[in-house]
C-alpha positions in Angstrom: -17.6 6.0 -43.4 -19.7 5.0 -40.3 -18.7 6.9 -37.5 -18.7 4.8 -34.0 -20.6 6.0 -30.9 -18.1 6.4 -27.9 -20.4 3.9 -26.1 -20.0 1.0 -28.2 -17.9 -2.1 -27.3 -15.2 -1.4 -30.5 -14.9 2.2 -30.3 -11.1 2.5 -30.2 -9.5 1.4 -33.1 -9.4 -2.7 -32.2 -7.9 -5.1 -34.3 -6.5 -2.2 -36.7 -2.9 -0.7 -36.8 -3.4 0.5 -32.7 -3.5 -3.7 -31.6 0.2 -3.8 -33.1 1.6 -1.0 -30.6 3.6 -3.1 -27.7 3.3 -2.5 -24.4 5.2 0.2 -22.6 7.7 -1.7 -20.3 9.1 1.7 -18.5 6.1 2.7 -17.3 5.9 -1.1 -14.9 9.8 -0.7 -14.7 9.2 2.8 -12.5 6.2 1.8 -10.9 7.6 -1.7 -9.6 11.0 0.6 -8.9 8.5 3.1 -7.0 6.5 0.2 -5.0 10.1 -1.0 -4.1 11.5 1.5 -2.6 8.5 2.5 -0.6 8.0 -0.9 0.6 11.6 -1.0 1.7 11.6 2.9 3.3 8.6 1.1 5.6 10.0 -1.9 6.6 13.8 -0.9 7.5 11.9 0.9 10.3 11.2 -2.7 11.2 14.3 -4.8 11.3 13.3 -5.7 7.6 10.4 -8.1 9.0 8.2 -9.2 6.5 5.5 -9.5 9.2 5.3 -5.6 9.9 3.4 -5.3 6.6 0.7 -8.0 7.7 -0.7 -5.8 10.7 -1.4 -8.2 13.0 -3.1 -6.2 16.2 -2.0 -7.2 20.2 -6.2 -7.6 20.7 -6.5 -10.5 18.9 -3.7 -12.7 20.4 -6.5 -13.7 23.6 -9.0 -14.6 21.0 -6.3 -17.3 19.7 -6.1 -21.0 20.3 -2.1 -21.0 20.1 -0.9 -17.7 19.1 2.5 -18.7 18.2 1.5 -21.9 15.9 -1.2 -19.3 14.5 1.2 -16.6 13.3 4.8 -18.0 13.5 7.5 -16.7 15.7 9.1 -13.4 15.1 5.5 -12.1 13.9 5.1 -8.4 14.7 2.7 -7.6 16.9 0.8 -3.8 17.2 0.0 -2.9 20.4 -2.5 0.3 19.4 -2.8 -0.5 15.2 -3.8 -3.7 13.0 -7.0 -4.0 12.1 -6.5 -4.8 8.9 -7.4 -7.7 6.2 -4.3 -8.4 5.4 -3.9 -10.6 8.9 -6.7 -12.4 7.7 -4.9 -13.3 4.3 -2.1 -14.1 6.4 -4.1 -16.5 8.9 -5.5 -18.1 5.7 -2.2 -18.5 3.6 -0.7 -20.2 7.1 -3.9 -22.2 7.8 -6.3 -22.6 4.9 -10.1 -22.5 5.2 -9.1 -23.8 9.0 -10.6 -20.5 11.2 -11.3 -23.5 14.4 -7.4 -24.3 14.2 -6.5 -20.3 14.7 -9.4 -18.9 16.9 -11.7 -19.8 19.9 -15.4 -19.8 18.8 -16.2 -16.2 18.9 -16.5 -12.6 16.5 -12.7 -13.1 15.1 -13.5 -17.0 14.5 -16.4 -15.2 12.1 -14.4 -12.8 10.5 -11.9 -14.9 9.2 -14.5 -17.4 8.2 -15.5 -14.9 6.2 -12.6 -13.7 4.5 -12.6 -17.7 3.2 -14.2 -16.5 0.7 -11.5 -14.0 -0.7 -9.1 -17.7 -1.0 -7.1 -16.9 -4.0 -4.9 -14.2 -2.9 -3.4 -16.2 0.3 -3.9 -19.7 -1.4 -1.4 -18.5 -4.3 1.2 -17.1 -1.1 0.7 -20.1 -0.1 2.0 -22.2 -3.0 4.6 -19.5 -4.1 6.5 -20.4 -0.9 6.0 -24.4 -1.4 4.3 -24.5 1.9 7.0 -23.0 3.5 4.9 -20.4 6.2 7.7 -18.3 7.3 8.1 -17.3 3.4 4.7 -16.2 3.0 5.2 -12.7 4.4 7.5 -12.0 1.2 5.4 -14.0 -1.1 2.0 -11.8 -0.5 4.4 -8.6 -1.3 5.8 -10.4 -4.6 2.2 -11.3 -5.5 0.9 -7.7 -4.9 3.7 -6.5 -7.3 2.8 -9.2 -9.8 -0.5 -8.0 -9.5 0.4 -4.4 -10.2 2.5 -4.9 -13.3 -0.2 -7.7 -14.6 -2.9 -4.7 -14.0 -0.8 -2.0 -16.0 -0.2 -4.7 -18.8 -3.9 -4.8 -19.8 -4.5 -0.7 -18.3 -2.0 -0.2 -20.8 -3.6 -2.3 -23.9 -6.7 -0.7 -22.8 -4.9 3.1 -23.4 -3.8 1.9 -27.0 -7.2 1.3 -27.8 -8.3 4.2 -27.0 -4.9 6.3 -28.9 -3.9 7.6 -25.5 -0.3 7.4 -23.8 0.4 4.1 -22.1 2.4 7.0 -19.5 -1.4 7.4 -18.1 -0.9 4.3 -16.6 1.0 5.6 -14.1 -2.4 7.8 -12.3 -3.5 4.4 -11.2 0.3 2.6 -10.6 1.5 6.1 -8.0 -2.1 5.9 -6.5 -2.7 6.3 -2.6 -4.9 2.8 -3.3 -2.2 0.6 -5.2 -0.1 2.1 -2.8 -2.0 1.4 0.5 -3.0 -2.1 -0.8 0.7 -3.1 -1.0 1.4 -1.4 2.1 -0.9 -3.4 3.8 -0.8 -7.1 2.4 -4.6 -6.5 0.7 -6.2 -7.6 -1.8 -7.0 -4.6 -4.0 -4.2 -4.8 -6.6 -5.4 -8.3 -7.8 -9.1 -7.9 -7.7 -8.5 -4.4 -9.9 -5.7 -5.8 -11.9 -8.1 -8.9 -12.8 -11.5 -6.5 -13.6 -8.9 -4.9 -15.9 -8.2 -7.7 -18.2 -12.0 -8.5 -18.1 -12.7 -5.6 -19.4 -10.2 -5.6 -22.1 -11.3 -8.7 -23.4 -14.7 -7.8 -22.6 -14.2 -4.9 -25.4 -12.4 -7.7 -27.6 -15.6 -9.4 -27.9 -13.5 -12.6 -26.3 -16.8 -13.4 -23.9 -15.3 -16.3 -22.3 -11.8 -15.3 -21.0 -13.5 -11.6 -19.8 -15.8 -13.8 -17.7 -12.4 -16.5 -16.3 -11.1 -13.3 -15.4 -13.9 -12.1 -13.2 -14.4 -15.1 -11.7 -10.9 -14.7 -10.3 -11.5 -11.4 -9.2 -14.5 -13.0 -7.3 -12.6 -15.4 -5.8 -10.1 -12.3 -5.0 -12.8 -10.3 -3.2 -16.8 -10.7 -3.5 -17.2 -6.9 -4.3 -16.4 -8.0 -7.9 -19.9 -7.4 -8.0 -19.2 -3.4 -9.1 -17.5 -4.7 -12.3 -19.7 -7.3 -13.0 -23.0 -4.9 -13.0 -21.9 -2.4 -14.9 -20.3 -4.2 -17.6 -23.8 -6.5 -17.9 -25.7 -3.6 -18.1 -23.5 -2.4 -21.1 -23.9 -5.0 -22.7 -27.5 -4.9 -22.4 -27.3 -0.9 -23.6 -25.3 -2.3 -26.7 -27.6 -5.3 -26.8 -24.3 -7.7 -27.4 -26.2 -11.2 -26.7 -22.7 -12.5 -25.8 -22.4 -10.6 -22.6 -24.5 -13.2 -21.2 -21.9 -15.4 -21.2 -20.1 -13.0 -18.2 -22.7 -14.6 -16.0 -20.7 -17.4 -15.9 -18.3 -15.5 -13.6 -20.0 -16.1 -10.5 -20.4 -19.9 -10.9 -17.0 -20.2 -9.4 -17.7 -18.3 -6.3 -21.1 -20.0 -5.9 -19.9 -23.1 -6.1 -17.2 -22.4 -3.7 -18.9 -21.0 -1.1 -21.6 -23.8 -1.1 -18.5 -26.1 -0.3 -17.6 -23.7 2.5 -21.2 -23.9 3.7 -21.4 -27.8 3.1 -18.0 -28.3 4.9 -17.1 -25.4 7.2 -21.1 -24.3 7.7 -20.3 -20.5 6.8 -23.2 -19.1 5.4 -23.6 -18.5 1.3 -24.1 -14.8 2.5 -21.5 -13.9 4.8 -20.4 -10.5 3.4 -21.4 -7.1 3.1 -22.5 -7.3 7.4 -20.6 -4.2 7.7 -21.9 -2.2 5.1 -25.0 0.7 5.9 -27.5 -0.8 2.8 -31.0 -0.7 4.3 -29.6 -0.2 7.8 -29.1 3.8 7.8 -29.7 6.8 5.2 -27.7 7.0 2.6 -24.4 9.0 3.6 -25.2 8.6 7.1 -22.8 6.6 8.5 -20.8 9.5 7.1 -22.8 12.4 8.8 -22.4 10.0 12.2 -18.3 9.8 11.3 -17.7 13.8 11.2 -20.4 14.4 14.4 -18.3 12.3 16.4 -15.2 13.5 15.6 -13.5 14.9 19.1 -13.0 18.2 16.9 -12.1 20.1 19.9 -9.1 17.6 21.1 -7.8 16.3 17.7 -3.9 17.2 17.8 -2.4 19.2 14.7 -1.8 16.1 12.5 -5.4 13.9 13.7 -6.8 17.2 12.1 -5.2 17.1 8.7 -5.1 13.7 8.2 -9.1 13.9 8.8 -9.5 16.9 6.3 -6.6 15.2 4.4 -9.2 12.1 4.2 -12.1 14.5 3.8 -10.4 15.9 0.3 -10.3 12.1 -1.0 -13.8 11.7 -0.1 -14.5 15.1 -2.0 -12.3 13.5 -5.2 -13.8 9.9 -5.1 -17.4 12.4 -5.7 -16.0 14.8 -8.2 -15.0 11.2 -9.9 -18.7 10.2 -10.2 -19.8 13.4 -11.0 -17.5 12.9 -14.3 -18.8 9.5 -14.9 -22.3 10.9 -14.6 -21.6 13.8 -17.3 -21.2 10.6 -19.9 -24.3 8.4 -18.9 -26.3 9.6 -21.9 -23.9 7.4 -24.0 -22.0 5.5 -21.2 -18.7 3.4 -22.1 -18.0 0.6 -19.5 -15.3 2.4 -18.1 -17.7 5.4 -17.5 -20.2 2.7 -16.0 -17.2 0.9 -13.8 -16.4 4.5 -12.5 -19.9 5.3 -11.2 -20.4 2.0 -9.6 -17.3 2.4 -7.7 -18.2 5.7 -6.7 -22.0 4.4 -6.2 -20.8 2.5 -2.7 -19.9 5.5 -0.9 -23.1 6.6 0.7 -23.2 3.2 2.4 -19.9 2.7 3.3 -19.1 1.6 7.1 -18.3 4.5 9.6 -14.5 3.3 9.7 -14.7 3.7 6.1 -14.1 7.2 6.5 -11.4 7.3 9.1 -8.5 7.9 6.8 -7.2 8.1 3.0 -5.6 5.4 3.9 -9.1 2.9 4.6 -10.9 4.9 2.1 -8.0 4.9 -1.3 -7.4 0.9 -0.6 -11.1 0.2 -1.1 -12.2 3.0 -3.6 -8.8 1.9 -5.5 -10.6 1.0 -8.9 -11.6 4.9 -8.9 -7.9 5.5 -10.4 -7.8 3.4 -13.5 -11.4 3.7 -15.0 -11.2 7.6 -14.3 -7.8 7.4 -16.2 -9.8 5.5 -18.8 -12.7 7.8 -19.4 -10.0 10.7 -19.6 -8.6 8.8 -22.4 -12.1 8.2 -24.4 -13.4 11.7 -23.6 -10.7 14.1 -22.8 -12.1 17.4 -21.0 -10.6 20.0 -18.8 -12.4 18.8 -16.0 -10.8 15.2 -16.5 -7.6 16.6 -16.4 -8.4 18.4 -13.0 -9.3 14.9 -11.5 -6.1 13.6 -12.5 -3.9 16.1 -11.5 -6.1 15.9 -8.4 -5.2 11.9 -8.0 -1.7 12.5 -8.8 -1.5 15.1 -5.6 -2.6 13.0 -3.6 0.1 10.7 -3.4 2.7 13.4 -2.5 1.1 14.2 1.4 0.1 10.4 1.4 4.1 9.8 0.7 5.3 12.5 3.1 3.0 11.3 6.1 4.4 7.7 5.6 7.9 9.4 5.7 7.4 11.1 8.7 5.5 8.5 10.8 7.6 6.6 13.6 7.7 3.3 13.8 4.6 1.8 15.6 4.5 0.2 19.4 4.9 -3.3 18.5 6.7 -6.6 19.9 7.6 -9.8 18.3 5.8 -13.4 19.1 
Protein backbone atom coordinates (compact mmCIF):
# COMPACT_ATOMS: atom_id res chain seq x y z
CA UNK A 1 0.00 0.00 0.00
CA UNK A 2 1.47 3.48 -0.92
CA UNK A 3 1.46 5.55 1.93
CA UNK A 4 0.68 9.43 1.14
CA UNK A 5 2.88 12.32 2.16
CA UNK A 6 0.93 14.84 4.50
CA UNK A 7 1.89 17.47 1.89
CA UNK A 8 0.20 16.20 -1.01
CA UNK A 9 -3.13 17.65 -2.53
CA UNK A 10 -5.25 14.05 -1.70
CA UNK A 11 -3.87 13.25 1.61
CA UNK A 12 -7.10 12.88 3.53
CA UNK A 13 -9.13 10.21 2.49
CA UNK A 14 -11.07 12.07 -0.74
CA UNK A 15 -13.44 10.59 -2.76
CA UNK A 16 -13.50 7.27 -0.33
CA UNK A 17 -15.99 6.46 2.49
CA UNK A 18 -14.94 10.08 4.43
CA UNK A 19 -16.69 12.23 1.11
CA UNK A 20 -20.13 10.43 2.23
CA UNK A 21 -20.06 11.90 5.93
CA UNK A 22 -22.70 15.05 5.85
CA UNK A 23 -22.15 18.13 7.11
CA UNK A 24 -22.61 18.89 10.84
CA UNK A 25 -25.66 21.27 10.84
CA UNK A 26 -25.43 21.94 14.90
CA UNK A 27 -22.21 23.25 14.82
CA UNK A 28 -23.74 26.49 12.19
CA UNK A 29 -27.01 26.16 14.23
CA UNK A 30 -24.92 27.38 17.62
CA UNK A 31 -22.67 29.51 15.94
CA UNK A 32 -25.41 31.59 13.92
CA UNK A 33 -27.40 31.24 17.51
CA UNK A 34 -24.00 32.68 19.18
CA UNK A 35 -23.50 35.56 16.37
CA UNK A 36 -27.25 36.33 17.10
CA UNK A 37 -27.40 36.96 20.30
CA UNK A 38 -24.20 39.01 20.44
CA UNK A 39 -25.25 41.11 17.66
CA UNK A 40 -28.49 41.78 19.42
CA UNK A 41 -26.73 42.31 23.26
CA UNK A 42 -24.83 45.31 21.07
CA UNK A 43 -27.38 46.88 19.34
CA UNK A 44 -30.31 47.08 22.14
CA UNK A 45 -27.78 49.47 23.64
CA UNK A 46 -28.80 51.39 20.52
CA UNK A 47 -32.48 51.61 20.05
CA UNK A 48 -32.03 48.43 17.79
CA UNK A 49 -30.55 50.77 14.95
CA UNK A 50 -29.06 48.85 12.37
CA UNK A 51 -26.79 51.86 11.69
CA UNK A 52 -24.86 51.54 15.11
CA UNK A 53 -23.06 48.50 13.59
CA UNK A 54 -21.83 50.60 10.44
CA UNK A 55 -19.54 53.08 12.59
CA UNK A 56 -19.93 55.94 10.91
CA UNK A 57 -17.51 58.70 12.75
CA UNK A 58 -18.84 62.67 13.49
CA UNK A 59 -15.19 63.74 11.54
CA UNK A 60 -16.36 62.81 8.40
CA UNK A 61 -19.76 64.51 8.16
CA UNK A 62 -17.68 68.09 6.96
CA UNK A 63 -15.90 66.14 4.35
CA UNK A 64 -19.52 65.29 2.93
CA UNK A 65 -21.38 66.79 -0.06
CA UNK A 66 -24.92 66.20 1.64
CA UNK A 67 -24.55 64.19 4.65
CA UNK A 68 -28.04 63.20 5.07
CA UNK A 69 -28.59 62.03 1.23
CA UNK A 70 -25.11 60.22 1.89
CA UNK A 71 -25.98 58.13 4.93
CA UNK A 72 -29.88 58.28 5.33
CA UNK A 73 -31.63 59.70 8.23
CA UNK A 74 -31.59 58.09 11.59
CA UNK A 75 -27.83 57.07 10.79
CA UNK A 76 -25.79 56.87 13.98
CA UNK A 77 -23.28 59.03 14.26
CA UNK A 78 -19.85 58.61 16.78
CA UNK A 79 -18.74 61.54 18.16
CA UNK A 80 -15.07 59.95 19.47
CA UNK A 81 -15.25 56.19 17.49
CA UNK A 82 -15.73 55.03 13.71
CA UNK A 83 -13.10 54.62 11.79
CA UNK A 84 -13.92 51.68 10.43
CA UNK A 85 -14.48 50.01 6.77
CA UNK A 86 -17.52 49.07 7.30
CA UNK A 87 -18.87 52.96 6.55
CA UNK A 88 -17.19 52.59 3.52
CA UNK A 89 -19.22 49.30 2.57
CA UNK A 90 -22.09 51.22 3.66
CA UNK A 91 -21.33 54.47 1.50
CA UNK A 92 -20.82 51.98 -1.48
CA UNK A 93 -23.96 49.70 -0.99
CA UNK A 94 -26.01 53.35 -0.77
CA UNK A 95 -24.03 54.84 -3.63
CA UNK A 96 -22.14 52.55 -5.86
CA UNK A 97 -18.67 53.16 -7.37
CA UNK A 98 -20.12 57.04 -6.92
CA UNK A 99 -17.26 58.48 -4.17
CA UNK A 100 -17.93 62.38 -6.04
CA UNK A 101 -21.79 61.98 -5.13
CA UNK A 102 -20.78 61.29 -1.24
CA UNK A 103 -17.52 63.44 -0.64
CA UNK A 104 -15.80 66.79 -1.58
CA UNK A 105 -12.56 66.17 -3.46
CA UNK A 106 -10.17 65.42 -0.68
CA UNK A 107 -8.37 62.19 1.54
CA UNK A 108 -12.03 60.50 2.36
CA UNK A 109 -13.04 61.10 -1.49
CA UNK A 110 -9.65 58.61 -1.90
CA UNK A 111 -10.42 56.21 0.63
CA UNK A 112 -13.63 55.26 -0.43
CA UNK A 113 -12.47 55.26 -4.02
CA UNK A 114 -10.42 52.83 -2.90
CA UNK A 115 -12.55 50.48 -1.09
CA UNK A 116 -14.34 50.26 -4.87
CA UNK A 117 -12.38 47.77 -5.32
CA UNK A 118 -13.72 45.50 -2.37
CA UNK A 119 -17.51 45.86 -4.57
CA UNK A 120 -19.00 42.60 -3.88
CA UNK A 121 -19.80 42.66 -0.30
CA UNK A 122 -21.95 46.13 -0.41
CA UNK A 123 -23.12 45.40 -4.15
CA UNK A 124 -24.83 42.01 -2.82
CA UNK A 125 -26.43 44.49 0.39
CA UNK A 126 -27.38 46.23 -2.13
CA UNK A 127 -29.46 43.88 -4.13
CA UNK A 128 -30.64 41.84 -1.03
CA UNK A 129 -32.63 44.86 -0.07
CA UNK A 130 -33.99 45.51 -3.84
CA UNK A 131 -32.49 48.90 -3.74
CA UNK A 132 -34.21 49.78 -0.85
CA UNK A 133 -31.18 51.90 1.24
CA UNK A 134 -32.72 52.08 4.54
CA UNK A 135 -32.66 48.03 4.47
CA UNK A 136 -29.14 47.80 3.83
CA UNK A 137 -27.97 48.12 7.46
CA UNK A 138 -29.77 44.62 8.11
CA UNK A 139 -28.83 43.17 4.83
CA UNK A 140 -24.79 43.55 5.38
CA UNK A 141 -25.52 41.64 9.00
CA UNK A 142 -27.59 38.83 7.12
CA UNK A 143 -24.85 38.60 4.50
CA UNK A 144 -22.10 38.36 7.18
CA UNK A 145 -24.03 35.51 8.78
CA UNK A 146 -24.52 33.84 5.41
CA UNK A 147 -20.95 34.24 5.07
CA UNK A 148 -20.19 32.56 8.29
CA UNK A 149 -22.36 29.41 7.88
CA UNK A 150 -21.24 29.22 4.04
CA UNK A 151 -17.47 29.33 5.56
CA UNK A 152 -18.17 26.44 8.24
CA UNK A 153 -19.97 24.38 5.36
CA UNK A 154 -16.70 23.93 3.33
CA UNK A 155 -14.28 24.32 7.05
CA UNK A 156 -16.35 21.56 7.89
CA UNK A 157 -15.91 19.24 4.51
CA UNK A 158 -12.38 20.30 4.82
CA UNK A 159 -12.29 18.51 8.63
CA UNK A 160 -13.85 15.27 7.13
CA UNK A 161 -11.11 15.00 4.82
CA UNK A 162 -8.81 15.18 7.07
CA UNK A 163 -11.03 12.38 9.82
CA UNK A 164 -11.28 15.17 12.33
CA UNK A 165 -14.51 16.49 14.26
CA UNK A 166 -16.60 18.84 12.19
CA UNK A 167 -17.00 20.42 16.29
CA UNK A 168 -13.48 22.03 15.34
CA UNK A 169 -15.26 24.25 13.32
CA UNK A 170 -16.29 26.05 16.03
CA UNK A 171 -12.25 27.62 16.90
CA UNK A 172 -12.79 29.66 13.87
CA UNK A 173 -17.00 30.34 14.18
CA UNK A 174 -16.43 31.78 18.39
CA UNK A 175 -13.28 33.64 17.10
CA UNK A 176 -12.54 37.34 18.25
CA UNK A 177 -12.11 37.82 14.17
CA UNK A 178 -15.62 36.33 12.90
CA UNK A 179 -16.74 37.93 15.78
CA UNK A 180 -15.28 41.55 15.22
CA UNK A 181 -15.94 41.30 11.46
CA UNK A 182 -19.78 40.92 12.19
CA UNK A 183 -19.56 43.45 14.80
CA UNK A 184 -18.37 45.82 12.62
CA UNK A 185 -20.18 45.41 9.06
CA UNK A 186 -16.50 44.12 7.45
CA UNK A 187 -15.60 42.12 5.04
CA UNK A 188 -13.63 39.34 6.69
CA UNK A 189 -16.24 36.60 7.00
CA UNK A 190 -16.74 36.49 3.10
CA UNK A 191 -13.26 36.91 1.88
CA UNK A 192 -12.24 33.78 4.51
CA UNK A 193 -15.45 31.94 3.97
CA UNK A 194 -14.67 32.14 0.03
CA UNK A 195 -10.55 31.19 0.36
CA UNK A 196 -12.15 28.25 2.26
CA UNK A 197 -14.08 26.71 -0.50
CA UNK A 198 -11.03 27.41 -2.83
CA UNK A 199 -9.14 25.47 -1.05
CA UNK A 200 -11.40 22.61 -0.67
CA UNK A 201 -11.90 22.33 -4.22
CA UNK A 202 -8.44 23.28 -4.65
CA UNK A 203 -7.63 19.74 -2.73
CA UNK A 204 -10.50 18.20 -5.06
CA UNK A 205 -8.40 18.69 -7.95
CA UNK A 206 -11.68 20.81 -9.27
CA UNK A 207 -9.07 23.70 -10.70
CA UNK A 208 -11.66 25.85 -12.14
CA UNK A 209 -14.32 26.41 -9.39
CA UNK A 210 -11.14 26.80 -6.55
CA UNK A 211 -10.02 29.65 -8.86
CA UNK A 212 -14.23 31.24 -9.30
CA UNK A 213 -14.02 31.19 -5.72
CA UNK A 214 -10.93 33.25 -5.30
CA UNK A 215 -11.77 35.52 -7.64
CA UNK A 216 -14.75 36.40 -5.45
CA UNK A 217 -12.71 36.65 -2.51
CA UNK A 218 -10.69 39.21 -4.73
CA UNK A 219 -13.43 41.12 -5.47
CA UNK A 220 -14.30 40.76 -1.46
CA UNK A 221 -10.91 42.27 -0.42
CA UNK A 222 -7.60 42.51 -2.66
CA UNK A 223 -5.46 40.82 0.24
CA UNK A 224 -6.74 37.52 -1.38
CA UNK A 225 -3.39 37.67 -2.39
CA UNK A 226 -2.17 35.51 0.99
CA UNK A 227 -4.34 32.58 -0.28
CA UNK A 228 -3.59 32.87 -3.67
CA UNK A 229 0.47 32.58 -3.02
CA UNK A 230 0.51 30.01 -0.97
CA UNK A 231 -1.71 27.68 -2.59
CA UNK A 232 0.38 28.47 -6.13
CA UNK A 233 3.41 27.74 -4.55
CA UNK A 234 1.91 24.23 -3.47
CA UNK A 235 1.06 23.45 -6.28
CA UNK A 236 4.35 24.14 -7.73
CA UNK A 237 5.93 21.93 -4.49
CA UNK A 238 3.45 19.04 -5.71
CA UNK A 239 4.15 19.99 -9.29
CA UNK A 240 0.10 19.70 -10.14
CA UNK A 241 0.24 21.51 -13.72
CA UNK A 242 -3.40 22.33 -13.09
CA UNK A 243 -2.82 24.85 -10.40
CA UNK A 244 -2.09 27.12 -13.16
CA UNK A 245 -5.41 27.39 -13.89
CA UNK A 246 -5.86 29.38 -10.22
CA UNK A 247 -4.21 32.26 -12.05
CA UNK A 248 -7.21 32.83 -13.56
CA UNK A 249 -8.55 34.27 -10.29
CA UNK A 250 -7.24 37.56 -10.59
CA UNK A 251 -8.57 38.24 -14.18
CA UNK A 252 -11.69 39.44 -12.52
CA UNK A 253 -10.20 41.94 -10.29
CA UNK A 254 -7.87 43.16 -13.16
CA UNK A 255 -10.37 43.59 -15.28
CA UNK A 256 -12.41 45.40 -12.84
CA UNK A 257 -10.19 47.78 -11.64
CA UNK A 258 -9.13 48.81 -15.22
CA UNK A 259 -12.87 49.79 -15.64
CA UNK A 260 -12.60 51.73 -12.36
CA UNK A 261 -9.42 53.42 -13.75
CA UNK A 262 -11.03 53.86 -17.36
CA UNK A 263 -14.18 55.29 -15.83
CA UNK A 264 -13.74 56.71 -12.26
CA UNK A 265 -9.66 57.37 -12.91
CA UNK A 266 -8.65 55.39 -9.56
CA UNK A 267 -5.49 53.97 -10.07
CA UNK A 268 -4.86 49.97 -10.88
CA UNK A 269 -2.74 50.22 -7.54
CA UNK A 270 -4.62 51.92 -5.07
CA UNK A 271 -4.15 49.51 -2.00
CA UNK A 272 -1.68 48.49 0.37
CA UNK A 273 -0.74 52.78 0.96
CA UNK A 274 -1.10 52.04 4.46
CA UNK A 275 0.98 49.17 4.84
CA UNK A 276 5.01 49.47 6.24
CA UNK A 277 6.50 47.19 3.00
CA UNK A 278 9.77 49.07 1.99
CA UNK A 279 8.79 52.05 4.02
CA UNK A 280 10.08 51.03 7.66
CA UNK A 281 11.90 47.76 9.20
CA UNK A 282 10.23 45.06 9.50
CA UNK A 283 8.14 45.10 12.95
CA UNK A 284 8.77 48.65 13.22
CA UNK A 285 5.75 50.20 12.97
CA UNK A 286 5.21 47.90 15.92
CA UNK A 287 8.36 48.94 18.00
CA UNK A 288 6.93 52.80 17.11
CA UNK A 289 3.24 51.51 18.44
CA UNK A 290 4.48 50.33 22.07
CA UNK A 291 7.13 53.57 22.36
CA UNK A 292 4.40 55.77 22.05
CA UNK A 293 2.18 54.33 24.15
CA UNK A 294 1.35 57.12 27.09
CA UNK A 295 2.26 54.13 29.53
CA UNK A 296 2.39 56.43 32.42
CA UNK A 297 -1.37 57.92 31.88
CA UNK A 298 -3.15 54.76 30.44
CA UNK A 299 -6.24 54.24 32.91
CA UNK A 300 -6.72 50.50 34.33
CA UNK A 301 -8.74 49.20 31.37
CA UNK A 302 -6.49 51.30 28.23
CA UNK A 303 -3.77 49.05 30.00
CA UNK A 304 -5.25 45.62 29.62
CA UNK A 305 -6.91 46.06 26.64
CA UNK A 306 -3.26 47.01 25.26
CA UNK A 307 -1.55 43.92 26.92
CA UNK A 308 -4.91 42.18 26.15
CA UNK A 309 -4.04 43.09 22.37
CA UNK A 310 -0.39 42.38 23.07
CA UNK A 311 -1.31 38.50 23.95
CA UNK A 312 -3.11 38.23 20.46
CA UNK A 313 -0.09 39.57 18.81
CA UNK A 314 1.99 36.94 20.88
CA UNK A 315 -0.80 34.08 19.54
CA UNK A 316 -1.00 35.27 15.85
CA UNK A 317 3.28 34.46 16.20
CA UNK A 318 3.08 31.30 18.18
CA UNK A 319 0.58 30.47 15.07
CA UNK A 320 3.38 30.86 12.57
CA UNK A 321 5.83 29.37 14.57
CA UNK A 322 3.49 26.15 14.19
CA UNK A 323 3.10 26.53 10.59
CA UNK A 324 6.86 26.87 10.33
CA UNK A 325 7.51 23.46 12.26
CA UNK A 326 5.73 21.72 9.02
CA UNK A 327 7.49 23.61 6.06
CA UNK A 328 9.78 20.67 5.34
CA UNK A 329 6.56 18.97 3.99
CA UNK A 330 4.08 21.97 3.98
CA UNK A 331 0.20 21.23 3.35
CA UNK A 332 -1.70 24.41 1.96
CA UNK A 333 -3.25 24.91 5.08
CA UNK A 334 0.26 25.02 6.81
CA UNK A 335 1.32 27.48 3.81
CA UNK A 336 -2.15 29.72 4.20
CA UNK A 337 -1.24 29.90 7.95
CA UNK A 338 2.28 31.33 7.56
CA UNK A 339 1.23 33.76 4.95
CA UNK A 340 -1.27 35.17 7.22
CA UNK A 341 0.99 35.36 9.84
CA UNK A 342 3.78 36.61 7.23
CA UNK A 343 1.92 40.34 7.16
CA UNK A 344 2.53 41.15 10.68
CA UNK A 345 5.92 42.73 10.59
CA UNK A 346 4.49 45.26 8.13
CA UNK A 347 1.32 45.88 9.39
CA UNK A 348 0.18 49.79 9.93
CA UNK A 349 0.74 51.35 13.46
CA UNK A 350 -3.18 51.29 14.09
CA UNK A 351 -2.88 47.71 13.31
CA UNK A 352 -1.74 47.17 16.74
CA UNK A 353 -4.15 49.30 18.72
CA UNK A 354 -6.51 46.64 19.84
CA UNK A 355 -7.65 42.81 19.50
CA UNK A 356 -10.23 44.12 18.10
CA UNK A 357 -8.18 45.91 14.61
CA UNK A 358 -5.78 43.17 14.91
CA UNK A 359 -8.41 39.57 15.22
CA UNK A 360 -10.71 41.25 12.24
CA UNK A 361 -7.68 41.33 9.83
CA UNK A 362 -5.49 38.33 11.03
CA UNK A 363 -9.12 36.40 11.03
CA UNK A 364 -7.95 33.54 8.55
CA UNK A 365 -5.33 32.71 11.45
CA UNK A 366 -8.38 30.69 13.12
CA UNK A 367 -9.43 28.24 10.49
CA UNK A 368 -6.05 27.11 8.78
CA UNK A 369 -4.51 26.78 12.33
CA UNK A 370 -7.72 24.63 13.16
CA UNK A 371 -6.78 22.80 9.93
CA UNK A 372 -3.20 21.99 10.47
CA UNK A 373 -4.28 20.73 14.00
CA UNK A 374 -6.40 18.36 12.21
CA UNK A 375 -3.61 17.09 9.60
CA UNK A 376 -0.83 17.08 12.28
CA UNK A 377 -2.21 16.92 15.72
CA UNK A 378 0.57 17.89 18.45
CA UNK A 379 0.40 19.18 21.95
CA UNK A 380 1.57 22.41 20.94
CA UNK A 381 -1.50 22.66 18.37
CA UNK A 382 -3.75 22.00 21.01
CA UNK A 383 -2.14 24.86 23.16
CA UNK A 384 -2.93 27.37 20.25
CA UNK A 385 -6.37 26.30 20.26
CA UNK A 386 -7.21 26.38 23.61
CA UNK A 387 -5.25 29.73 23.34
CA UNK A 388 -7.85 30.97 20.45
CA UNK A 389 -10.72 29.71 22.23
CA UNK A 390 -9.70 32.10 25.44
CA UNK A 391 -9.66 34.66 23.82
CA UNK A 392 -13.12 35.13 23.04
CA UNK A 393 -14.15 34.96 26.72
CA UNK A 394 -12.36 38.66 27.79
CA UNK A 395 -13.14 39.79 24.17
CA UNK A 396 -16.97 38.80 25.11
CA UNK A 397 -16.85 40.25 28.63
CA UNK A 398 -15.24 43.73 27.50
CA UNK A 399 -18.14 44.00 24.89
CA UNK A 400 -20.44 43.31 27.90
CA UNK A 401 -19.25 45.75 29.93
CA UNK A 402 -18.70 48.71 27.52
CA UNK A 403 -21.36 51.66 27.60
CA UNK A 404 -22.93 52.66 24.85
CA UNK A 405 -20.79 55.12 22.77
CA UNK A 406 -21.38 59.19 22.43
CA UNK A 407 -23.27 59.25 19.32
CA UNK A 408 -26.36 61.27 17.71
CA UNK A 409 -28.66 60.42 14.92
CA UNK A 410 -28.64 62.34 11.30
Amino acid sequence: MTVQSPGMIKPYGMRSRRKSVPVNRWPIVLALAFHMAFLAMLLAKYEWNFTALVGVGQDMLPQMVNPVRALGHGTIIYRNEGENDGQFYYLLARHPLNPAAVFIPGPRRGEMAFRCQRILYPLCARLLCFGRTGMIPLAMIILNLLALAGGMVFLQRLLIDRGASQWLSLVFALSMGALSNGRYDMTGLWEVGLVLGSLWYYEQRRWLPSAALLSLSFLTRETAIIALVPLLIHAVLRREKGGAWLLLSVVPWFCYKGALRMFQGIPVFASGNAWSIGKTPPFGTLVGFIGNLPWAHLTAVELLQTLFALLFLLFAVASGIRALQELRMPSPACLLLLFQVALIPFAPQDFFSGVSDMSRILIGIFPFLVLLYAERKSLYGEFLLAWGVLFTLPGLVLYALQKSFACFCL
